[in-house]
C-alpha positions as CSV (number, residue, x, y, z in Angstrom):
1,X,101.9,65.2,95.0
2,X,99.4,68.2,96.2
3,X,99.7,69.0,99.7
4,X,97.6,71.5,101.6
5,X,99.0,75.4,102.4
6,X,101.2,75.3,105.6
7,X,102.9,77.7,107.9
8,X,106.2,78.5,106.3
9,X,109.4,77.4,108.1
10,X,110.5,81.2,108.6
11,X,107.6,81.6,110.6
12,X,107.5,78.7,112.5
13,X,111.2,79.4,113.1
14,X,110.2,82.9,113.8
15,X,107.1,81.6,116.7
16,X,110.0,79.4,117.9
17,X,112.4,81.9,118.7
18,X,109.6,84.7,120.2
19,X,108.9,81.4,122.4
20,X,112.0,80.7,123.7
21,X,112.7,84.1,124.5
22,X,109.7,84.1,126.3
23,X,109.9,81.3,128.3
24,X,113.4,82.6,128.9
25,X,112.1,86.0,130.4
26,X,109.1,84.3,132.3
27,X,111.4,82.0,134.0
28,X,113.6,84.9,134.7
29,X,111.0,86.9,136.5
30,X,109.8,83.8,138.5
31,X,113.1,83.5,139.6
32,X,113.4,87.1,140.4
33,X,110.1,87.0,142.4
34,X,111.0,83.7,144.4
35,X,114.4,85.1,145.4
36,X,112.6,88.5,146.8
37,X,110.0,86.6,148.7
38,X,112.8,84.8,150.5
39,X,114.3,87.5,151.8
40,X,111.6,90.2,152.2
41,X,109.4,89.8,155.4
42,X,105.6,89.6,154.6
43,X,104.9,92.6,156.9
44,X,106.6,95.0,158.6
45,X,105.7,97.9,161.7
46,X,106.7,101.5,160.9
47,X,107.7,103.4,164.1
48,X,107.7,107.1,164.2
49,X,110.5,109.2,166.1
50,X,108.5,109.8,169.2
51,X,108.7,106.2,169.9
52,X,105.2,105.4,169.4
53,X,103.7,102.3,168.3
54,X,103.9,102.3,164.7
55,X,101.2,100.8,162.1
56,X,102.1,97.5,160.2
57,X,102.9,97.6,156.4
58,X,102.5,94.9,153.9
59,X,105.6,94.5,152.1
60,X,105.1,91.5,149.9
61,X,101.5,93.4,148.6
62,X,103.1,96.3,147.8
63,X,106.4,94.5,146.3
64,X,103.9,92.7,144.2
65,X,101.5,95.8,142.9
66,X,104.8,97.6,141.8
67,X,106.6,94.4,140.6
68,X,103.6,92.3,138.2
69,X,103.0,95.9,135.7
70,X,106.5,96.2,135.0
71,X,107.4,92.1,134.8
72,X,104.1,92.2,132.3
73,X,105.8,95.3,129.9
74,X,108.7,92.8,130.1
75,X,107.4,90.5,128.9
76,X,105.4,92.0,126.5
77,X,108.9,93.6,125.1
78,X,110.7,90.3,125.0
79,X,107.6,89.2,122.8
80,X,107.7,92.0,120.6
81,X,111.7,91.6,120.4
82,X,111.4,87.6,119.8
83,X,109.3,88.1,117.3
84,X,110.9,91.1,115.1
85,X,114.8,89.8,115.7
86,X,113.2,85.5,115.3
87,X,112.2,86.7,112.1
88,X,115.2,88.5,111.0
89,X,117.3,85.6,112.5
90,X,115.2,83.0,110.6
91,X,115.7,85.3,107.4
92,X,119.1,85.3,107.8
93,X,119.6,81.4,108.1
94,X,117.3,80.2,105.8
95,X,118.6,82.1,103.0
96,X,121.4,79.7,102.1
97,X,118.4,77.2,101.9
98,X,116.5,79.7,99.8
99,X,119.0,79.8,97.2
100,X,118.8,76.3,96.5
101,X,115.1,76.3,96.2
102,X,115.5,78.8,93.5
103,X,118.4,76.9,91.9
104,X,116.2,73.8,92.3
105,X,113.3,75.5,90.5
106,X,115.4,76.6,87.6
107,X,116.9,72.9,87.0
108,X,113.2,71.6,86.9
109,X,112.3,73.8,84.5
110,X,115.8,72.7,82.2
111,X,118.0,75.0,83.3
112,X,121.0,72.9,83.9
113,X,123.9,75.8,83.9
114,X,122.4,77.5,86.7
115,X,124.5,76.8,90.0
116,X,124.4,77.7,93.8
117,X,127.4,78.9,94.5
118,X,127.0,79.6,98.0
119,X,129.7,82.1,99.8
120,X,131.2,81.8,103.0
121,X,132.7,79.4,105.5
122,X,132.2,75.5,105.1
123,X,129.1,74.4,107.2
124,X,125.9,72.6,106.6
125,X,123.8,74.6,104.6
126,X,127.6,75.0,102.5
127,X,128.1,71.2,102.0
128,X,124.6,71.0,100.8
129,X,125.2,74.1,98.2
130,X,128.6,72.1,97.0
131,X,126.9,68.7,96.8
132,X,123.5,70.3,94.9
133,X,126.5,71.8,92.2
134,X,128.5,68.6,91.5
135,X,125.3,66.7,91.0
136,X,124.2,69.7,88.5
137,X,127.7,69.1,87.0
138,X,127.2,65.4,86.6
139,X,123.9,65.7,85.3
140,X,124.4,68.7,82.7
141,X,127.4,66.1,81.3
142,X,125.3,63.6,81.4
143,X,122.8,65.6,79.4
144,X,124.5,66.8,77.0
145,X,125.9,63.2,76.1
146,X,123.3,61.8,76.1
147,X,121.9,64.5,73.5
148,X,125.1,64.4,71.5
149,X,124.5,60.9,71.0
150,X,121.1,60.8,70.0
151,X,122.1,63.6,67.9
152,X,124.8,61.4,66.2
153,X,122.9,58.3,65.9
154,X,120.3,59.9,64.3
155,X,122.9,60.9,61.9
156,X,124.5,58.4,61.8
157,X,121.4,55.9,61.3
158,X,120.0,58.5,58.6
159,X,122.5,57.8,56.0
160,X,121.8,53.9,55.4
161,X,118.3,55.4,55.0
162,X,118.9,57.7,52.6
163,X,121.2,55.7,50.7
164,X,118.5,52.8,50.4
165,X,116.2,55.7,49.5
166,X,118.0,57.0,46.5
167,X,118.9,52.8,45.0
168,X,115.3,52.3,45.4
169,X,114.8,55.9,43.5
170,X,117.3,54.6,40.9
171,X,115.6,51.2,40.3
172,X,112.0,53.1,39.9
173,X,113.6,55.5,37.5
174,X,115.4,52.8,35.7
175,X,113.9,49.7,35.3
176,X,117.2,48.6,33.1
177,X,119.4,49.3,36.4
178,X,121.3,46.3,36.9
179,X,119.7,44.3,39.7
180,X,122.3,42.4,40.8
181,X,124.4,45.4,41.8
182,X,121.4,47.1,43.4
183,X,120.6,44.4,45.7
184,X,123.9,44.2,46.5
185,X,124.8,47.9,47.3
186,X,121.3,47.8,49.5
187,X,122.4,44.4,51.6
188,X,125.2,46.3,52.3
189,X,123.8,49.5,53.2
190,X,121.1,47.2,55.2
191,X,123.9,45.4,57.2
192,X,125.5,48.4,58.0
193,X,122.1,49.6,59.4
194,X,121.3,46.7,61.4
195,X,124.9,46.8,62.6
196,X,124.4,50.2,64.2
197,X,120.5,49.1,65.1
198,X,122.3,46.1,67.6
199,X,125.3,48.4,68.5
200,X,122.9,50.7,70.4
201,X,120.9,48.3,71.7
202,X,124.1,46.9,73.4
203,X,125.0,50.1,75.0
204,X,121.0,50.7,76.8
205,X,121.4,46.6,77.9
206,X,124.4,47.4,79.3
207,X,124.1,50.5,81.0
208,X,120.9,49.2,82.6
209,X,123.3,46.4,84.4
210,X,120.7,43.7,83.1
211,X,123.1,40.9,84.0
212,X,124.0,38.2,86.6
213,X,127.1,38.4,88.1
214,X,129.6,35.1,87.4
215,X,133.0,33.8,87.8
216,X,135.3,34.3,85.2
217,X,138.4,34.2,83.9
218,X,139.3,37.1,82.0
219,X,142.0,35.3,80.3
220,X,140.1,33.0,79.1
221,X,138.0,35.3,77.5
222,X,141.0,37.1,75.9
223,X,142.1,33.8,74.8
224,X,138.6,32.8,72.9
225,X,138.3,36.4,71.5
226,X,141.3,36.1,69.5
227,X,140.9,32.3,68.2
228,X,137.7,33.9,66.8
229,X,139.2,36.5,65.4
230,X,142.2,34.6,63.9
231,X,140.9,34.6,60.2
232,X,140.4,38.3,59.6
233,X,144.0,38.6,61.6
234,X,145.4,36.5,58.6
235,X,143.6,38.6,56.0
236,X,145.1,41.4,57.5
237,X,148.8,40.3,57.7
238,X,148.6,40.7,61.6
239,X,150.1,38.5,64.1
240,X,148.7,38.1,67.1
241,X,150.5,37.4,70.5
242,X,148.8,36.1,73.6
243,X,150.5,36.1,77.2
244,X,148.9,36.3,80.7
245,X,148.1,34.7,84.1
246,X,144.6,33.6,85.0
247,X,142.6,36.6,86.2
248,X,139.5,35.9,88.1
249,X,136.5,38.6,88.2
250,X,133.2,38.8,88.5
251,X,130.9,39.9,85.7
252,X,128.7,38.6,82.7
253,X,131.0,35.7,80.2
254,X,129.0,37.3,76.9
255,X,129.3,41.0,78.0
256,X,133.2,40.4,78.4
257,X,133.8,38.3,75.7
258,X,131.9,41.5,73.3
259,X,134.7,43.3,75.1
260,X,137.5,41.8,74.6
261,X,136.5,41.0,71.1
262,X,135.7,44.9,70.2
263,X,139.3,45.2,71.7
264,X,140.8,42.5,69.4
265,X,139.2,43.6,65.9
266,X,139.4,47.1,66.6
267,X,143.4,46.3,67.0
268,X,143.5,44.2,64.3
269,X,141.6,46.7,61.8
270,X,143.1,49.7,62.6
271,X,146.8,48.3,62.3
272,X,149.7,48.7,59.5
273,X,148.9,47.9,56.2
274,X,151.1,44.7,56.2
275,X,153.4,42.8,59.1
276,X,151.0,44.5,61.6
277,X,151.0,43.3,65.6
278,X,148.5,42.7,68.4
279,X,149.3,41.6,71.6
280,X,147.2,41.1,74.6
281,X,148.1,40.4,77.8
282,X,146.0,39.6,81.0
283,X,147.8,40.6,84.2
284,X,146.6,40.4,88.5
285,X,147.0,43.1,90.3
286,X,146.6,43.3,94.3
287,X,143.0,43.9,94.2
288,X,142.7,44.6,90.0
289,X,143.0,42.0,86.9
290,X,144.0,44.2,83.8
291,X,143.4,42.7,80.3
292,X,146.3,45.0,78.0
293,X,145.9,44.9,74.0
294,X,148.4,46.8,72.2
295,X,148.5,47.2,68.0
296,X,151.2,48.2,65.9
297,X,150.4,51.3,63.6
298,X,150.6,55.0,62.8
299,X,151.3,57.2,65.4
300,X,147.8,58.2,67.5
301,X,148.0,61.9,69.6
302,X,147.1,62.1,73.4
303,X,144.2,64.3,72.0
304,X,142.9,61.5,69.3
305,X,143.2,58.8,72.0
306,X,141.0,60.5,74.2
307,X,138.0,61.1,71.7
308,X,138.4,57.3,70.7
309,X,135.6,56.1,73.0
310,X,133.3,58.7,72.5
311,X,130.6,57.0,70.4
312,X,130.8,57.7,66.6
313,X,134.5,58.7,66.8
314,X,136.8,56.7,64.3
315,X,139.7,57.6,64.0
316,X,139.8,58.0,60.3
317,X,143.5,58.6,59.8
318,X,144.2,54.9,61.4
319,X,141.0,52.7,59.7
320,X,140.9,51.0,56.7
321,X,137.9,52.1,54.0
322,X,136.8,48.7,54.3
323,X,136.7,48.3,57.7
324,X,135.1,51.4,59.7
325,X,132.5,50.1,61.7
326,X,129.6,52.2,63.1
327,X,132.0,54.3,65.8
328,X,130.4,52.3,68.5
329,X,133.1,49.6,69.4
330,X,135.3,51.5,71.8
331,X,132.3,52.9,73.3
332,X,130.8,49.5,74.1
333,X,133.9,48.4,75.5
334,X,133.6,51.6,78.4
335,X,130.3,51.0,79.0
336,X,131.0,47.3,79.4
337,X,133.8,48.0,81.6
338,X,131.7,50.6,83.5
339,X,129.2,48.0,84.2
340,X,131.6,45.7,85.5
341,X,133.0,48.8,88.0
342,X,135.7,48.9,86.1
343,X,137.9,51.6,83.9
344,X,139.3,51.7,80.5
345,X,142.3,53.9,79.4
346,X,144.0,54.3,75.9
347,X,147.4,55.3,75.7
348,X,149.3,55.8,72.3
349,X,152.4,54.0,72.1
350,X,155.7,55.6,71.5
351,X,156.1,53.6,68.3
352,X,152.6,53.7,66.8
353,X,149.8,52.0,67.7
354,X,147.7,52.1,70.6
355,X,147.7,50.4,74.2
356,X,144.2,49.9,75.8
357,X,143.6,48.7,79.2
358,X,140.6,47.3,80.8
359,X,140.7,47.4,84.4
360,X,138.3,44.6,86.2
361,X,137.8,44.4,90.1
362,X,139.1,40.7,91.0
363,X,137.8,38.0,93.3
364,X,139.7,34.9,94.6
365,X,139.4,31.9,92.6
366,X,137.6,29.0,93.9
367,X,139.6,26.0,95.0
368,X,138.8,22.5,94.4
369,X,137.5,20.0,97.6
């Protein structure tokens, strides 16, 4: 937006303070002058020592010849001090606010590293130093997240590419190639692409909050996720174990159901190789439901837990070759969760495995008339 020149705030600050000080001094001298002319007769008679009649003399003229030069050079100091100390004053307290400016200047022109740090004793101009860094905290994470991601879903969407680029390649080169197995290899390849394609596109839905609010029942949900996924929990040799009260929040039905079933398969998938365990539990809490899956399985460091919802990250030790997903599952679920207010937090268990817990603000559950 282009606004025209103005006067600069030191100066008006500077105008302000020569001002004051002069009204200060003006009213001063008035007061001054008001207090002599109460108590000083207008004229008085001088007598001489022979006891003669004496002439009259005007006191208040005189007072006032001698008084208005040297009220006037007052004044004319106190403007000339106004002005040189307003402006060293102004100097003084706006450059707290001038270091901001400059930090300000730097972050528009993608400089995210620079900070503020303002010294001395908590005030305003302090607070507003400390709030302008966190936010340049928040947003240099957020940055840089944002560009590691796009970083690694370019990656990651550029090998489906390439891979479909070099069976194409192949079937040019060799028109004896067996089809069969080339169409096969390039569904798959295709799948996992489209996979990865939807995956995203989850994640910007969600993080824009595109969603109305409903009731539900978050065990409900938990239930439904793993009759779905009760088939692949049989392929796998896992049993699956289902316990909870009703837990009433607020959110989106299909953005929590995606949740809890990330949840459930990711348990399911990344379990033992045979006898394997999920259980989920949904639990209320005085102002919190919780919804608690828990897999069997090797054992998973506090530093591997961690990374696990990061997008892209694996855990490659703990999944199955034919089961690893795009990296994106655990990361949907904390942007889900996020969405809904609420938290997520992986724990390894002592055993093996893994415990994740989604955290959901609850709401009272509507009674029937």
């Amino acid at each position: 937006m282009d606004r025209r020149p103005g006067v600069s705030v030191r100066v008006k600050l500077t105008l302000s303070y020569a001002g004051f000080l002069m009204l200060a001094g003006a009213l001063l001298m008035a007061a001054v002058w008001v207090f002599l002319l109460r108590y000083v007769p207008d004229r008085a008679k001088l007598y001489n020592p022979d006891d003669r009649p004496g002439s009259v003399f005007p006191i208040r003229s005189v007072l006032l010849e001698v008084f208005a030069p040297r009220a006037a050079a007052v004044l004319a100091f106190l403007l000339l001090f106004g002005l040189v100390g307003g402006w060293f004053l102004a100097g003084r307290m706006l450059a707290p606010l001038t270091r901001i400016t400059e930090a300000t200047r730097m972050t528009t022109s993608g400089s995210l590293s620079h900070r503020v740090r303002l010294p001395g004793r908590n005030d305003e101009f302090r607070e507003l130093a400390d709030a302008f860094d966190a936010m340049l905290v928040r947003l240099e994470a957020h940055v840089a997240e944002q560009r590691r991601f796009a970083a690694n879903a370019s990656h990651e969407l550029r090998t489906p590419l390439a891979i479909s680029k070099a069976l194409l390649d192949v079937a040019r080169t060799d028109p004896d190639h067996d089809t069969g197995e080339l169409i096969d290899r390039l569904h798959t390849v295709n799948t996992r692409a489209i996979d990865l394609t939807e995956a995203l596109l989850v994640i910007s839905q969600v993080e824009q909050r595109s969603f109305t609010p409903e009731r539900v029942d978050l065990s409900l949900v938990a239930e439904e996720a793993t009759e779905t996924l009760l088939p692949l929990a049989a392929k796998h040799g896992v049993t699956l174990e289902t316990e909870g009260d009703i837990t009433p929040t607020v959110g989106s039905p299909v953005l929590l159901l995606q949740l809890a079933t990330n949840l459930v398969h990711n348990a399911i998938v990344h379990n033992l190789p045979e006898r394997g365990t999920v259980r989920v539990r949904t639990a209320v809490r005085p102002d919190t439901v919780t919804l608690t899956i828990e897999n069997t399985g090797e054992p998973v460091t506090p530093e591997l837990a961690s990374t696990l919802t990061e997008p892209f990250q694996r855990g490659t030790e703990r999944v199955h070759t034919d089961h690893a997903g795009v990296g994106l599952g655990l990361a949907i679920v904390k942007t889900i969760a996020h969405a809904h207010d609420g938290t997520l937090t992986l724990t390894p268990r002592p055993g093996g495995g893994i415990r994740v817990t989604v955290e959901l603000p609850a709401t009272t559950p509507q009674t029937g008339g």
